[in-house]
N, CA, C and O atoms as a CHARMM CRD file, in Angstrom:
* protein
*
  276
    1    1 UNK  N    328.50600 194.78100 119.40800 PROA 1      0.00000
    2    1 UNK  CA   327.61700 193.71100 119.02100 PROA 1      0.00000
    3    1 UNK  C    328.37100 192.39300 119.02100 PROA 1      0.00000
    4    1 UNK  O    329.55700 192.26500 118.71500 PROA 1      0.00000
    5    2 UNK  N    327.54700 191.43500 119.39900 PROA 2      0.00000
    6    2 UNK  CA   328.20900 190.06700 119.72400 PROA 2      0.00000
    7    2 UNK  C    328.30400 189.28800 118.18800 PROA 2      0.00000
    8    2 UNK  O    327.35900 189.00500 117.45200 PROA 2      0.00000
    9    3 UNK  N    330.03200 188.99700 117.92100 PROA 3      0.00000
   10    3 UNK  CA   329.97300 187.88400 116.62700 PROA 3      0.00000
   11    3 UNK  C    328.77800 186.50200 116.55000 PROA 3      0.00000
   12    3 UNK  O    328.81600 185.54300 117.32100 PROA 3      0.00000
   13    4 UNK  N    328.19200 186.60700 115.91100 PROA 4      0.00000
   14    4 UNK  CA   327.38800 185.11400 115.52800 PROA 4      0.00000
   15    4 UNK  C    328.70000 184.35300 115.34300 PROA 4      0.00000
   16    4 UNK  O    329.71300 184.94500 114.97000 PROA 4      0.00000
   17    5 UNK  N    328.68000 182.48700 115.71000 PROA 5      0.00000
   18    5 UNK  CA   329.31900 181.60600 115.11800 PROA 5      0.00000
   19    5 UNK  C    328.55200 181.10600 113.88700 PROA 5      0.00000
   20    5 UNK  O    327.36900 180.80800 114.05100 PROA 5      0.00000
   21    6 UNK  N    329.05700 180.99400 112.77000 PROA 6      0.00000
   22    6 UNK  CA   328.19500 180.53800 111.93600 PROA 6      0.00000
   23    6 UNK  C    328.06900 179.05100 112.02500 PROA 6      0.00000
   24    6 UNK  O    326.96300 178.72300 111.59500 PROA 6      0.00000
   25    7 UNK  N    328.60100 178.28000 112.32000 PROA 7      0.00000
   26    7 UNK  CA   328.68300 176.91400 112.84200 PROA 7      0.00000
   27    7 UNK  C    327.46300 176.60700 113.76400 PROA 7      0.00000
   28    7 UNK  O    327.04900 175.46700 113.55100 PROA 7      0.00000
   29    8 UNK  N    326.70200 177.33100 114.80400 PROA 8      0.00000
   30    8 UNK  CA   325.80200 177.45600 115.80800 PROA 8      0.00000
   31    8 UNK  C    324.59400 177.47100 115.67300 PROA 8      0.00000
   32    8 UNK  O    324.35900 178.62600 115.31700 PROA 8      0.00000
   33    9 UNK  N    323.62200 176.90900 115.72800 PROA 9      0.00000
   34    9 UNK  CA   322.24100 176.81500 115.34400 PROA 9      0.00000
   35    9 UNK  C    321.77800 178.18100 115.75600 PROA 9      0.00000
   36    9 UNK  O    322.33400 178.76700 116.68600 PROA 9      0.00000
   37   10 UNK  N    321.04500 178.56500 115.26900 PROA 10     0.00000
   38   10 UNK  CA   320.56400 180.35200 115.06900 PROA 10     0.00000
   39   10 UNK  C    318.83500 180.25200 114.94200 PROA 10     0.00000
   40   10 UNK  O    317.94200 180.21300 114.09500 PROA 10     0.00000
   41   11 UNK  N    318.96500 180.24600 115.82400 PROA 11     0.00000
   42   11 UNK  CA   317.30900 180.51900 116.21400 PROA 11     0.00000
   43   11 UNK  C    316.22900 181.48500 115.39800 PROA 11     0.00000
   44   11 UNK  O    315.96000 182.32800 116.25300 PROA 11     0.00000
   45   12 UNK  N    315.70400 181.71500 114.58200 PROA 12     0.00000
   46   12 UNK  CA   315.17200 183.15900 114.09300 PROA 12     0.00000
   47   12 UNK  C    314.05900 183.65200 115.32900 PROA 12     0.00000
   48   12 UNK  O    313.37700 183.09200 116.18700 PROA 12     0.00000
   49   13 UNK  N    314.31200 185.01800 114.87400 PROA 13     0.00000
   50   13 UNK  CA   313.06400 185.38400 116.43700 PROA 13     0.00000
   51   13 UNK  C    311.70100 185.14300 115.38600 PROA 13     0.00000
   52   13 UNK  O    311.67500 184.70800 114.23500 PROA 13     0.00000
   53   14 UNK  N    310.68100 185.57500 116.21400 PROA 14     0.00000
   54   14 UNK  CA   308.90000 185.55100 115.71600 PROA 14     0.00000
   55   14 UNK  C    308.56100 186.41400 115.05400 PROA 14     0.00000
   56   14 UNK  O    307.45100 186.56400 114.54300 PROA 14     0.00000
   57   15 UNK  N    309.79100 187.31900 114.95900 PROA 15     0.00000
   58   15 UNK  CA   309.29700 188.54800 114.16200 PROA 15     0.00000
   59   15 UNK  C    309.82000 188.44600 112.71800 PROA 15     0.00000
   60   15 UNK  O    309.32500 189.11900 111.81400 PROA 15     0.00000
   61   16 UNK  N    311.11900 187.34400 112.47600 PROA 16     0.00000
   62   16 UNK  CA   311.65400 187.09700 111.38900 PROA 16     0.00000
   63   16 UNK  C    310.92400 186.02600 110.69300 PROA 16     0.00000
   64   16 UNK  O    311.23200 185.69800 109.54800 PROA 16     0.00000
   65   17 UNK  N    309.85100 185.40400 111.42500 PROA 17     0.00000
   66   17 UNK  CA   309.62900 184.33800 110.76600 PROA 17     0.00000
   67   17 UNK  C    308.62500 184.32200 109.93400 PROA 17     0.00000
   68   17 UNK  O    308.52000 183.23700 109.36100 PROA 17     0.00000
   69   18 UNK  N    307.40500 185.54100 109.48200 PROA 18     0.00000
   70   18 UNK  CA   306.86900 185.85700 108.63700 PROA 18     0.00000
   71   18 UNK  C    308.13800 186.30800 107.63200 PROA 18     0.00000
   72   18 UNK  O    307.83800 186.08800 106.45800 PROA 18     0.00000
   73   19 UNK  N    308.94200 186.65300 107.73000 PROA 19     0.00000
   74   19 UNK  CA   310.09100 187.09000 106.46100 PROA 19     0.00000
   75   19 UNK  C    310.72200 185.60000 105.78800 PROA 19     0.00000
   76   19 UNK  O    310.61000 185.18700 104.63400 PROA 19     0.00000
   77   20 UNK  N    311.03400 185.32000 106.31700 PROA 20     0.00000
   78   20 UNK  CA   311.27800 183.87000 106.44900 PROA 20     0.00000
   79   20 UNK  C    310.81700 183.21200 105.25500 PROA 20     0.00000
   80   20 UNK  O    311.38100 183.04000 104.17500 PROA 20     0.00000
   81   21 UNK  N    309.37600 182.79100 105.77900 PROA 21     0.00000
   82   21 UNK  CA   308.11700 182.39300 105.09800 PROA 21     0.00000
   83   21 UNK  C    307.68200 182.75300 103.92400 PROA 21     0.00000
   84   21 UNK  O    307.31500 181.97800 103.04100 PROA 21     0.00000
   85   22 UNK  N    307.71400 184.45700 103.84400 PROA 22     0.00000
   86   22 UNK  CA   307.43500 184.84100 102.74500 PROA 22     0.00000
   87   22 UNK  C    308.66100 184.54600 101.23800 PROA 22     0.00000
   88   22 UNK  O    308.42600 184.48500 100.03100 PROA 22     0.00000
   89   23 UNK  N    309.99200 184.41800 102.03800 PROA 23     0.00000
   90   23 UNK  CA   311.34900 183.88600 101.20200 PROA 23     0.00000
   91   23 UNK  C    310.67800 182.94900 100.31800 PROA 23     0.00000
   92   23 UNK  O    310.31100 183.03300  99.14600 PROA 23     0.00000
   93   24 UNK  N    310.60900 181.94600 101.28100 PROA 24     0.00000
   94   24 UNK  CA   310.38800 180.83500 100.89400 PROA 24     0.00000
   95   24 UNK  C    309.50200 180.07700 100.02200 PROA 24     0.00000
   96   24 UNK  O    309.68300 178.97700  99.50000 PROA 24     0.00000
   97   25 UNK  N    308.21800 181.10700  99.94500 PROA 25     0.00000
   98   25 UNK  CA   307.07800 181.17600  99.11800 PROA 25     0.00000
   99   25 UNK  C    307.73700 181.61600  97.53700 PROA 25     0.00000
  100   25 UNK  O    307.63200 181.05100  96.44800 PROA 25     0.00000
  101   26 UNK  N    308.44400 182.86300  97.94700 PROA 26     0.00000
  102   26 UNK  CA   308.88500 183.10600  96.41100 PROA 26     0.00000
  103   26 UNK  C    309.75000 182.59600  95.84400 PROA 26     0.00000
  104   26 UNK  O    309.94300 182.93300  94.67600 PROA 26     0.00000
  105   27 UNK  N    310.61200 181.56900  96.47600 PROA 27     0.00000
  106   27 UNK  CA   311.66000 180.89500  96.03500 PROA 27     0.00000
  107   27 UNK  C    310.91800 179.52000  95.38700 PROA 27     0.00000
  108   27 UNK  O    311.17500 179.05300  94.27800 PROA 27     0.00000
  109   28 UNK  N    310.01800 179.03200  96.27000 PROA 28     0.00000
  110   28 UNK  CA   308.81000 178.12100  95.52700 PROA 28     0.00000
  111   28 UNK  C    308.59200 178.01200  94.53000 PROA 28     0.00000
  112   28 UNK  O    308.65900 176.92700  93.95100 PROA 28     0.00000
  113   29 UNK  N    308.10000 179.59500  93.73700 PROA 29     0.00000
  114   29 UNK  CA   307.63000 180.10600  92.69800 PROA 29     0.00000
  115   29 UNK  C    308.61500 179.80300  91.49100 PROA 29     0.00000
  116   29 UNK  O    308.32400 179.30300  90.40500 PROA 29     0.00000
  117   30 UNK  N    310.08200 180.30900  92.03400 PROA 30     0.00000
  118   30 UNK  CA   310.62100 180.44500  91.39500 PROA 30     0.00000
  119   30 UNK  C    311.12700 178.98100  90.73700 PROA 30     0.00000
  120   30 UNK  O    311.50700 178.60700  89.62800 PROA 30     0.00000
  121   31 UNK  N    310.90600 178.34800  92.09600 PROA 31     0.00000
  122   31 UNK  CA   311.41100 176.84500  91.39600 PROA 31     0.00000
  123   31 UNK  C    310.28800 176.05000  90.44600 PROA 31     0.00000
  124   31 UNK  O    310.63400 175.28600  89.54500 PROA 31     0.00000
  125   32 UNK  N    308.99100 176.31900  90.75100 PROA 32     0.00000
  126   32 UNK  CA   308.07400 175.62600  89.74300 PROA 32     0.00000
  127   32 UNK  C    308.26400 175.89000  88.38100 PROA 32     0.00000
  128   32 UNK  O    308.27600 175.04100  87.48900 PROA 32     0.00000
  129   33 UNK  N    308.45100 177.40000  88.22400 PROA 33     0.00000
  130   33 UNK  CA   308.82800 178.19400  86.88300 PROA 33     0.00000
  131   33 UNK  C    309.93300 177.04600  86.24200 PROA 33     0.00000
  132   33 UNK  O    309.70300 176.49000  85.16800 PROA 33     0.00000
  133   34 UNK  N    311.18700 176.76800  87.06600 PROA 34     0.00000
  134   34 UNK  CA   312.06500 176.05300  86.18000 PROA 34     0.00000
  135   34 UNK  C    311.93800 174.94100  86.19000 PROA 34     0.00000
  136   34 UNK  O    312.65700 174.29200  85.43100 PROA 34     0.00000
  137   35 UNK  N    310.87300 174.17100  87.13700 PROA 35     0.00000
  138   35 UNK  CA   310.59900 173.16200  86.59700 PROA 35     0.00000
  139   35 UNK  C    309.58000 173.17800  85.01600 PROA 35     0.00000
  140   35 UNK  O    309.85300 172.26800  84.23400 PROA 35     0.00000
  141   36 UNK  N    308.75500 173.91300  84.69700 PROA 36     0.00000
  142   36 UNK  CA   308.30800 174.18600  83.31600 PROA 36     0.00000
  143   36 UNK  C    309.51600 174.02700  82.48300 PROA 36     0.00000
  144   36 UNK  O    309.36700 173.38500  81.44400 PROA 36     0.00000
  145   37 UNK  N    310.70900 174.50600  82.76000 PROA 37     0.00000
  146   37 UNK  CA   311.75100 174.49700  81.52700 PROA 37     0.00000
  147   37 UNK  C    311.73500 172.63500  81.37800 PROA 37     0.00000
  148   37 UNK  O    311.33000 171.74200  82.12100 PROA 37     0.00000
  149   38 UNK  N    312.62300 172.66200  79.56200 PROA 38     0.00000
  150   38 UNK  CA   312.58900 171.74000  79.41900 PROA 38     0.00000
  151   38 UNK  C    314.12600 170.88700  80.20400 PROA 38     0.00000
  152   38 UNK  O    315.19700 171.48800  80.28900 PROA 38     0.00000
  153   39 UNK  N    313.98300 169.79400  80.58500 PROA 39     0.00000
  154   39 UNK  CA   315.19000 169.13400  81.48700 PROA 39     0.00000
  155   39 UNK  C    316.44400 169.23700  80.41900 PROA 39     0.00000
  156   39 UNK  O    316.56400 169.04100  79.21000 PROA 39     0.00000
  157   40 UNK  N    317.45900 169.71300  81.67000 PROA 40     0.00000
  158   40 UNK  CA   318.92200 169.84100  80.67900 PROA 40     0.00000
  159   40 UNK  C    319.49100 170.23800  82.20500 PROA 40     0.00000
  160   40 UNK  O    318.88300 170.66400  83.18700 PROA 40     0.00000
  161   41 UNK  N    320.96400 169.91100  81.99300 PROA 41     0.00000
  162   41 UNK  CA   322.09700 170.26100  82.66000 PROA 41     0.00000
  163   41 UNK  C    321.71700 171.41900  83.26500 PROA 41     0.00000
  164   41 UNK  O    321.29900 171.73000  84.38000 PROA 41     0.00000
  165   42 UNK  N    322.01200 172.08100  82.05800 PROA 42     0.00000
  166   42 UNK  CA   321.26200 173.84200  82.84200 PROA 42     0.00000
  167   42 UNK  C    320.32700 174.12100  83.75800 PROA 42     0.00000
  168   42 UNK  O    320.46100 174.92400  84.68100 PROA 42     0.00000
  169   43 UNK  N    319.42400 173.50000  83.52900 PROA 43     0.00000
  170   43 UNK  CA   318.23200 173.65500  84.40100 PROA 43     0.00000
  171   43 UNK  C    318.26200 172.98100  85.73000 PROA 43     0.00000
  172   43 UNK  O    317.49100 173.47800  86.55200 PROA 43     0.00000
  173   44 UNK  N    319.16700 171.68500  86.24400 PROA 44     0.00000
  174   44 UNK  CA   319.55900 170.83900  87.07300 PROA 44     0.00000
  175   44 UNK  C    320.11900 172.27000  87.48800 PROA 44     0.00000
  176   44 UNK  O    319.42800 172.97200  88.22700 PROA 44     0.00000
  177   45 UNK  N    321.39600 172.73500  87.01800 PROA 45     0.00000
  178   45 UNK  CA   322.47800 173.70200  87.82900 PROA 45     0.00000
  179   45 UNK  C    321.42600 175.05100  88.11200 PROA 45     0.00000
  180   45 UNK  O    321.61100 175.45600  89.26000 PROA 45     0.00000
  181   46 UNK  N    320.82800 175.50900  87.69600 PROA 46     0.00000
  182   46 UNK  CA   319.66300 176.46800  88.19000 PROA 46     0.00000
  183   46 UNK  C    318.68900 175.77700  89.42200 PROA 46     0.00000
  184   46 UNK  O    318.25500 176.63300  90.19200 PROA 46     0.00000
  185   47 UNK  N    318.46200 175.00800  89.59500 PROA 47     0.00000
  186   47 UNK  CA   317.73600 174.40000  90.37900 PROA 47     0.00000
  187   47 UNK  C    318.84700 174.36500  91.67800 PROA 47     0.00000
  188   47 UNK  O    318.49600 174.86000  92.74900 PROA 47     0.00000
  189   48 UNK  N    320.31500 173.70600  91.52200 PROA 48     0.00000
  190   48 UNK  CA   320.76200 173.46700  92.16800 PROA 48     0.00000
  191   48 UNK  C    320.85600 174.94800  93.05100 PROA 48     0.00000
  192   48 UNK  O    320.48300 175.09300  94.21500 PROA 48     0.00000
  193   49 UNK  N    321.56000 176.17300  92.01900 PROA 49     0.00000
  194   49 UNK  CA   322.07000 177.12900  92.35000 PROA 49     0.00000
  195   49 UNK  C    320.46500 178.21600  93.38800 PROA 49     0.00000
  196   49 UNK  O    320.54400 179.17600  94.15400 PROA 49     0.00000
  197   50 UNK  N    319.47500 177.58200  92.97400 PROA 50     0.00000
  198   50 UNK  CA   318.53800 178.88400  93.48800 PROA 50     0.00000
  199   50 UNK  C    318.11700 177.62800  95.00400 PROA 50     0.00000
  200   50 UNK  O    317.53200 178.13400  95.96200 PROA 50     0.00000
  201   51 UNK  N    318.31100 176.76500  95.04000 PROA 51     0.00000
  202   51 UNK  CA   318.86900 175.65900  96.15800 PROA 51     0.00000
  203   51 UNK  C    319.46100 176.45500  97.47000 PROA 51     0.00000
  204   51 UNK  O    318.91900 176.68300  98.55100 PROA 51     0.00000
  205   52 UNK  N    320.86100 176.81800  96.94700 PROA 52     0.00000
  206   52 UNK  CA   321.96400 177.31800  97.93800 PROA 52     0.00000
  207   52 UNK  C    321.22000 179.08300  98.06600 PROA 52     0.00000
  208   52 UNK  O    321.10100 179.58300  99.18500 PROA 52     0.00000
  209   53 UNK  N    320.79200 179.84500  96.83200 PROA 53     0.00000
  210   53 UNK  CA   320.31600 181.07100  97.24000 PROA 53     0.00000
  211   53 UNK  C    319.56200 180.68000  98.32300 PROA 53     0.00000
  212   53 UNK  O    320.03600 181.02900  99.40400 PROA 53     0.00000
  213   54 UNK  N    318.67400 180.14700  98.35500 PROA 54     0.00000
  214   54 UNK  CA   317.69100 180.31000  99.11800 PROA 54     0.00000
  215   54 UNK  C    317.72800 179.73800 100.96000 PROA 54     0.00000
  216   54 UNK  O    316.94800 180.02800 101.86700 PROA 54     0.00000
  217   55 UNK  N    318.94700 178.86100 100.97300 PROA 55     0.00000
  218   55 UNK  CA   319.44800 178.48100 101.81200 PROA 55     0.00000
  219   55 UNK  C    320.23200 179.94100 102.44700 PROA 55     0.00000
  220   55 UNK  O    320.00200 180.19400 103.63000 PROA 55     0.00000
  221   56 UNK  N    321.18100 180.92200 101.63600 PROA 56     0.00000
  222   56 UNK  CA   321.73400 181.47400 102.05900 PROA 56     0.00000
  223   56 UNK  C    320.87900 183.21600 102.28800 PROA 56     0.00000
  224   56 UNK  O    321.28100 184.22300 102.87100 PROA 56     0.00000
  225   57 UNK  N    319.67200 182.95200 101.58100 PROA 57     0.00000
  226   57 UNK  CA   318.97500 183.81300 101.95100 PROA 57     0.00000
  227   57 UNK  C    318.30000 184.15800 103.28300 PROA 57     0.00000
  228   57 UNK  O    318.39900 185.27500 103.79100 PROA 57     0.00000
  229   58 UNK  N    317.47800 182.95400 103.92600 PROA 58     0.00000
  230   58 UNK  CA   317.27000 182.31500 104.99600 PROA 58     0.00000
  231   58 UNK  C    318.48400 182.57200 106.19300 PROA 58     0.00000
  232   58 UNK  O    318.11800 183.09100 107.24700 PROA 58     0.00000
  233   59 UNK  N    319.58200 182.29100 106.06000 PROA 59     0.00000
  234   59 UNK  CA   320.63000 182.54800 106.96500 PROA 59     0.00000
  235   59 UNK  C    321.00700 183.81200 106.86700 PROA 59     0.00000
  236   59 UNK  O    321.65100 184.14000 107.86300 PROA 59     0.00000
  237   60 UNK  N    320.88800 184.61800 106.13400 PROA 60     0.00000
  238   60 UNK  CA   320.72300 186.45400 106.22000 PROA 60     0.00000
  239   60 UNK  C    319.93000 187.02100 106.53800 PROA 60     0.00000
  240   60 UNK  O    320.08800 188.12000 107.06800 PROA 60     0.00000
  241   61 UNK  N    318.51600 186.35300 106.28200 PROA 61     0.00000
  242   61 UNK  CA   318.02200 186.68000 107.44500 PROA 61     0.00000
  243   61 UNK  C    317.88000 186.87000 108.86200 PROA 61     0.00000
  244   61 UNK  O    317.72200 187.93300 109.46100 PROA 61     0.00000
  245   62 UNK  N    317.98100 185.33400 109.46900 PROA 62     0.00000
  246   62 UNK  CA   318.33900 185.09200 110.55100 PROA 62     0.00000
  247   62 UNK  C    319.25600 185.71300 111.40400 PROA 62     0.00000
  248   62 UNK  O    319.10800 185.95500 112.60200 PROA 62     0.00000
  249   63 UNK  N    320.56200 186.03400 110.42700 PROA 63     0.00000
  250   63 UNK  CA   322.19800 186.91100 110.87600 PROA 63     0.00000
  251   63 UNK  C    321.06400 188.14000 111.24300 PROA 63     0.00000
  252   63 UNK  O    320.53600 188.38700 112.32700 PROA 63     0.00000
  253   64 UNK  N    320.95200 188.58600 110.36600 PROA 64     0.00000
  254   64 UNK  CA   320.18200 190.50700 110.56000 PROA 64     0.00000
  255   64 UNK  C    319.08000 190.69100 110.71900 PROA 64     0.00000
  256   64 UNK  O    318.26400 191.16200 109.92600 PROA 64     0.00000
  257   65 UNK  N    318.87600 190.17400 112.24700 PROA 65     0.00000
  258   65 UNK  CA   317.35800 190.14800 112.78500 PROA 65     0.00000
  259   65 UNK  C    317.17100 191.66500 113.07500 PROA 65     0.00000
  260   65 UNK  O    316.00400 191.83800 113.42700 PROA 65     0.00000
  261   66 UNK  N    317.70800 192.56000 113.06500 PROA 66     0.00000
  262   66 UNK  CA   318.12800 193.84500 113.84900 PROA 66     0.00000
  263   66 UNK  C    316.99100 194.55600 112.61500 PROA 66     0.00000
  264   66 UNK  O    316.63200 195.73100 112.67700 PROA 66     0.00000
  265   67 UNK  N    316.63900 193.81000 111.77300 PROA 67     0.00000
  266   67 UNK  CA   315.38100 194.84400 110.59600 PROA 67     0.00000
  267   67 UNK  C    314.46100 194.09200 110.94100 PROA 67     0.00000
  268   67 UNK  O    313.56900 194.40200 110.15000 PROA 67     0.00000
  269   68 UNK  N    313.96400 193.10400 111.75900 PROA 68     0.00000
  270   68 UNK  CA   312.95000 192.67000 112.38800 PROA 68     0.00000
  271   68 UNK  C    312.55400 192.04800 113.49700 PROA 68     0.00000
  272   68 UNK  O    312.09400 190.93200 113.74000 PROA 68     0.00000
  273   69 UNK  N    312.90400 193.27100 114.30300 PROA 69     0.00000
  274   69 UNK  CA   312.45600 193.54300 115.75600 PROA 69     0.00000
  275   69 UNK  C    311.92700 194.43400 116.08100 PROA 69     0.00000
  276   69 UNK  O    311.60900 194.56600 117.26300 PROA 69     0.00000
């Protein structure tokens, strides 16, 4: 199997992109929820941190298209 560069724009196929989508919906969710919390540091660094999850969720996807094809 061929190394991905992670540096390289990564295309998702059509079959990943309902997975994708659906990520992204629940990560949505998840962020409205902490916007209900009351504002504090904490809640900035939760926001920040489910930020990068969801960024790095998205790119694991993309890497392991091989569960949706």
């Amino acid at each position: 199997m061929e190394t991905k560069n992670p540096f390289d724009y990564q295309k998702p196929t059509d079959a990943a992109m309902p997975v994708i989508a659906a990520t992204r919906e629940a990560y949505k969710a998840v962020y409205a929820y902490l916007l209900t919390l009351p504002e504090s540091r904490a809640r900035s660094v939760a926001i920040t941190h489910l930020e990068e999850s969801g960024m790095w969720a998205v790119k694991g996807i993309v890497f392991d298209e091989t569960n949706f094809n």
